[in-house]
C-alpha positions in Angstrom: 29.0 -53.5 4.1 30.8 -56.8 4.1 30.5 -57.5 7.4 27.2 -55.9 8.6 25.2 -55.9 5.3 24.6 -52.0 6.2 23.7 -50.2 2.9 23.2 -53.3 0.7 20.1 -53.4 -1.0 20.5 -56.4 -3.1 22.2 -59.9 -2.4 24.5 -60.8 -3.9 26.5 -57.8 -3.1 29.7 -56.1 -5.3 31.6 -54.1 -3.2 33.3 -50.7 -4.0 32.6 -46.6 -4.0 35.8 -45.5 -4.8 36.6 -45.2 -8.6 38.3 -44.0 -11.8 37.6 -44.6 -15.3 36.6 -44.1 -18.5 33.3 -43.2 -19.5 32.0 -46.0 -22.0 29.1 -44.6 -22.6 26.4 -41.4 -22.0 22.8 -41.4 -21.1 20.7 -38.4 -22.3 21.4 -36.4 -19.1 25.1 -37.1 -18.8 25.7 -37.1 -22.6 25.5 -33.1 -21.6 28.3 -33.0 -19.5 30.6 -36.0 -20.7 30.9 -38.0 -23.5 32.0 -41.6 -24.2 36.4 -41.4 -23.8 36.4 -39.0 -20.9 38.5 -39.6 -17.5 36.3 -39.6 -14.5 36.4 -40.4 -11.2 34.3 -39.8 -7.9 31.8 -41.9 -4.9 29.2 -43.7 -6.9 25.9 -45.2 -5.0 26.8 -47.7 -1.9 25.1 -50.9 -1.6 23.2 -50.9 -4.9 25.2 -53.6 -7.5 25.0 -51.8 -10.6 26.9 -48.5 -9.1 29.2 -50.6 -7.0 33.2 -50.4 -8.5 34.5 -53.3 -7.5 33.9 -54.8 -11.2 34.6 -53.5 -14.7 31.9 -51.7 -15.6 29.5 -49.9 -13.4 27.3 -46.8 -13.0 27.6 -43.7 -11.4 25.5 -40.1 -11.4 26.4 -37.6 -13.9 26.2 -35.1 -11.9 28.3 -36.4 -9.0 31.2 -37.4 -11.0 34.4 -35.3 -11.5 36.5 -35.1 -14.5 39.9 -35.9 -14.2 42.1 -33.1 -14.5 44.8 -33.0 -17.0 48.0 -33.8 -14.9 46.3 -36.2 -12.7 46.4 -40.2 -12.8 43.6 -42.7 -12.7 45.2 -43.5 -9.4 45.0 -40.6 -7.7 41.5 -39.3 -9.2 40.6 -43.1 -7.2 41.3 -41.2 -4.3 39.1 -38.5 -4.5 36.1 -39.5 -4.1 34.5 -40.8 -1.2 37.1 -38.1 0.8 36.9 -35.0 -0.8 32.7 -35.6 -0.9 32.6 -36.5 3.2 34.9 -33.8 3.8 32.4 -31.1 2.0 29.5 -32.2 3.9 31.1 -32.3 6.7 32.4 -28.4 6.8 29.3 -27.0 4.6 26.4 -29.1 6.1 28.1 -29.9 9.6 29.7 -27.1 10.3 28.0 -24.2 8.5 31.3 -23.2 6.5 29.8 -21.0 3.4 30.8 -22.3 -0.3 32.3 -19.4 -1.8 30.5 -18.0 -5.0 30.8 -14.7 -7.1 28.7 -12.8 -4.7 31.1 -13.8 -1.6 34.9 -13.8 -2.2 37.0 -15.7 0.4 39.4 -13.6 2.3 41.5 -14.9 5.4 39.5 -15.0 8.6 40.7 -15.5 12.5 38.1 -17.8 13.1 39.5 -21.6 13.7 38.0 -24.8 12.4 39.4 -27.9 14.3 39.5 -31.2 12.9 39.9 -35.0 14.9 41.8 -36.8 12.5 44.0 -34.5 10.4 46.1 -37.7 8.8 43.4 -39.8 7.4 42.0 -39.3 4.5 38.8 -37.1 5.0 40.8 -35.4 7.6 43.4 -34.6 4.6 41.0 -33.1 2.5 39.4 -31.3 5.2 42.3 -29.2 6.2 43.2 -28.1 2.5 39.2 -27.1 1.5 39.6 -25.6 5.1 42.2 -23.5 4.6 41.3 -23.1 1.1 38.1 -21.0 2.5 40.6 -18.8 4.5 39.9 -20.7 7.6 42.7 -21.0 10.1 42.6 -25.1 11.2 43.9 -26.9 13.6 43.7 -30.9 13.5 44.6 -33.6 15.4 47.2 -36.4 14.5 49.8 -38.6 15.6 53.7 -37.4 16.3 54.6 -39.5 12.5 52.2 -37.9 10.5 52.9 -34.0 12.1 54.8 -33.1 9.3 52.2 -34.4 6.7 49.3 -32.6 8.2 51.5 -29.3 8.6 52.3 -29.7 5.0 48.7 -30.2 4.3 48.0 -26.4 5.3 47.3 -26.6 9.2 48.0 -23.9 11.5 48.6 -25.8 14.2 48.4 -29.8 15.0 47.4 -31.4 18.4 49.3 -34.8 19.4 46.5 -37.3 20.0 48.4 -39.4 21.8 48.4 -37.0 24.9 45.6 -37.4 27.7 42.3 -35.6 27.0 43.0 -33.4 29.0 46.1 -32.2 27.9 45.0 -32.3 23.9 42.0 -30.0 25.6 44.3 -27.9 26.8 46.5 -27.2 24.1 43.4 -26.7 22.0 42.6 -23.5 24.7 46.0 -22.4 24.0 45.9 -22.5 19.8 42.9 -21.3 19.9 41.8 -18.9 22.3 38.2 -20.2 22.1 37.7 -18.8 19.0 36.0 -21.8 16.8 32.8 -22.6 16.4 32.6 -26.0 15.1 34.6 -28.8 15.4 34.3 -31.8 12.7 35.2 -35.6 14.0 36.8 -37.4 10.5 37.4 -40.7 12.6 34.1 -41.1 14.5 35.7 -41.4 17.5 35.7 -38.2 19.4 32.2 -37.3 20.1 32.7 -36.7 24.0 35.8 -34.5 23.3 34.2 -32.5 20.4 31.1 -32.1 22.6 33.7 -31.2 26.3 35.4 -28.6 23.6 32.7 -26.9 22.3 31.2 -26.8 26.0 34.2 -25.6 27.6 36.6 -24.0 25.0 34.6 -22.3 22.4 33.6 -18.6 22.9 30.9 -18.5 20.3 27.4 -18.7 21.2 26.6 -21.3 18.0 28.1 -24.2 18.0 28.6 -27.0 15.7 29.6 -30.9 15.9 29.9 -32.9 12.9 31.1 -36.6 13.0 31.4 -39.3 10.4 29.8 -41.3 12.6 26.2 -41.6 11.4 25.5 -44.9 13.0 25.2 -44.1 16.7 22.7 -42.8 18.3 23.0 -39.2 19.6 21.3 -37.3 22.2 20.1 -33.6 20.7 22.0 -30.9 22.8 20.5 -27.5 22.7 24.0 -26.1 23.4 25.0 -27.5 19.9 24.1 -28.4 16.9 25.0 -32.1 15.6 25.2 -33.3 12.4 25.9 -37.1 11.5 27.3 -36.9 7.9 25.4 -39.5 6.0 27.6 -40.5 2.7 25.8 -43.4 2.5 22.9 -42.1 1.0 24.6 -40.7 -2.0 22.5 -40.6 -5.4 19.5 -42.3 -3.4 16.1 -40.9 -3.7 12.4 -40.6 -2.0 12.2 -42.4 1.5 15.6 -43.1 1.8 16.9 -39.5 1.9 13.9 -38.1 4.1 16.2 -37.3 7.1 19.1 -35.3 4.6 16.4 -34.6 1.9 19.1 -32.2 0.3 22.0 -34.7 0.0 22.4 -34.7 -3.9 21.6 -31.5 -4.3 24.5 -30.7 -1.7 27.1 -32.7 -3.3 26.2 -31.7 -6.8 27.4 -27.9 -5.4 30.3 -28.9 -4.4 31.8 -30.4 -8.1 32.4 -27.5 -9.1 34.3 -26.1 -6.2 36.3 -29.2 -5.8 37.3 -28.9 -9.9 38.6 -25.2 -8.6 40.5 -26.3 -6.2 42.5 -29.1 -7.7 42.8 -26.7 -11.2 44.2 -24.1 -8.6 46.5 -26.7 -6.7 44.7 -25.8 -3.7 43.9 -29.5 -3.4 46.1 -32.2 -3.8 45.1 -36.2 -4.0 45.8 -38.4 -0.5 48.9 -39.9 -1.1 48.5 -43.6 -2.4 49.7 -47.3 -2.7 49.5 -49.5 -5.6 49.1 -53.0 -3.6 48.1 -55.1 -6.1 46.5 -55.3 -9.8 43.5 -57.5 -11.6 39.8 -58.2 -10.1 41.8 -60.8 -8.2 43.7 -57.9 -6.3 41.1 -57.0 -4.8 40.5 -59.3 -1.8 44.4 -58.6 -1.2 43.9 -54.9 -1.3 41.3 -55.3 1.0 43.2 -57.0 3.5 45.8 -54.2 3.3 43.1 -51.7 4.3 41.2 -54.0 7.2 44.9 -54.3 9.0 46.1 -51.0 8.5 49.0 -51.8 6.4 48.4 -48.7 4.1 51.0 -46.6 6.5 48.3 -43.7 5.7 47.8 -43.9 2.4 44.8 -45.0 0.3 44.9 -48.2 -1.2 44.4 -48.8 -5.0 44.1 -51.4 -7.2 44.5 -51.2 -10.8 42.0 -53.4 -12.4 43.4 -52.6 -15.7 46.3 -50.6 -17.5 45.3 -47.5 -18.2 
């Protein structure tokens, strides 16, 4: 948003999505779920100054928050957020995953979800809620960060530093062409998704999900595509007319997420404190544009909690 002005509605712009707090005070709808004292955390609007985090106090929709669980810091509840949400839309809405209910208990399956990106931080949570629904997943990652994406749940990794055709390859052998979907965290991978699906899978529907909702894609009828549009979080009317369900969507998937990290099933990215104070930021920022995180999210504490 700095850089492009994409998703600012309002000059001049606070920056910021990614939050924790406590909850200063209620409005009549939210007074029904939380109350003035509680630990929250979550993705609030992008772009709009009022919801923007980046300052000390700020909005964000009652019914897109999470509660903090008991055991959990402010620090890692900051890393929820914008990653847990992108990863839901991307396996529910992209690739067609069911969210469990009552009515439809999750039991182990053989089918395979592959995921570009299995270190990063949408790619993290999108192996655990993966595996979480009984999936079997495969991801892809860098030789360093094999261990952490193994210990993240994944059946299997594929080293993205091969040649194409060799990561294509090993996909055929994990896999057997049994997937049906595979879901691009890094925005990156949309002609090796697209030669996967084409060439690997077995399945007669097929899915392609990618962060990237900024470049323009061809419609394949071989495939379905879905550009995952966090973006529009919380906004309304005209805005939302192309994902006219988005809020509705991410509102189903509190509740499921609150499951999960009760159950342990789903554990907070790893984190690093860089700096502390409103004047942190810009340093913290810096961390983050040059990659100095070594993987992990970067947090600022703008207070003591």
């Amino acid at each position: 948003m700095q850089s492009t002005g994409l998703l600012v509605t309002a000059w001049p712009i606070v920056l910021g999505c990614d939050a924790s707090g406590v909850v200063v005070k209620a409005g009549k709808t939210a007074s029904s779920t939380f109350k003035v004292g509680d630990r929250v955390c979550g993705c609030t609007r992008l772009g709009i100054p009022s919801y923007s985090t980046f300052q000390e106090h700020f909005l964000m929709d009652a019914k897109l928050t999470l509660p903090i669980q008991k055991g959990l810091s402010f620090q890692q509840g900051a890393t929820l957020g914008v990653g847990t949400y992108t990863a839901c839309l991307g396996l529910f809405q992209g690739l067609k995953l069911k969210l469990p209910d009552e009515s439809s208990p999750i039991s182990a399956n053989e089918d395979w979800v592959v995921i570009l990106g299995g270190a990063g931080s949408v790619g993290q949570y999108s192996v655990q809620i993966a595996k979480a629904l009984g999936c079997k997943v495969v991801a892809t990652c860098s030789p360093k960060t094999v261990s952490l994406v193994q210990g993240l749940g994944a059946d299997a990794v594929i080293d993205y530093t091969k040649s194409e055709k060799d990561q294509l390859h090993d996909l055929k052998n994990i896999t057997g062409g049994n997937f049906s979907g595979v879901w691009d965290t890094v925005a990156k991978n949309e002609q090796w998704a697209r030669k996967a699906l084409r060439d690997i899978s077995t399945r007669k529907q097929k899915h392609f999900a990618t962060t990237d909702d900024w470049t323009p894609m061809e419609k394949h009828e071989d495939m379905e595509t879905c550009q995952i549009e966090l973006g529009l979080i919380g906004r309304s009317g005209e805005e939302i007319k192309k994902v006219p369900t988005i809020n509705e969507d991410l509102a189903s998937y509190v509740p499921y997420l609150m499951q999960l990290l009760e159950s342990r099933k789903l554990h907070p990215n790893e984190f690093k404190v860089v700096s502390s104070g409103f004047e942190g930021i810009a340093e913290a920022i810096g961390v983050q544009q040059k990659a100095m995180g070594g993987g992990m999210k970067v947090v600022v504490n703008l207070q003591d909690a």
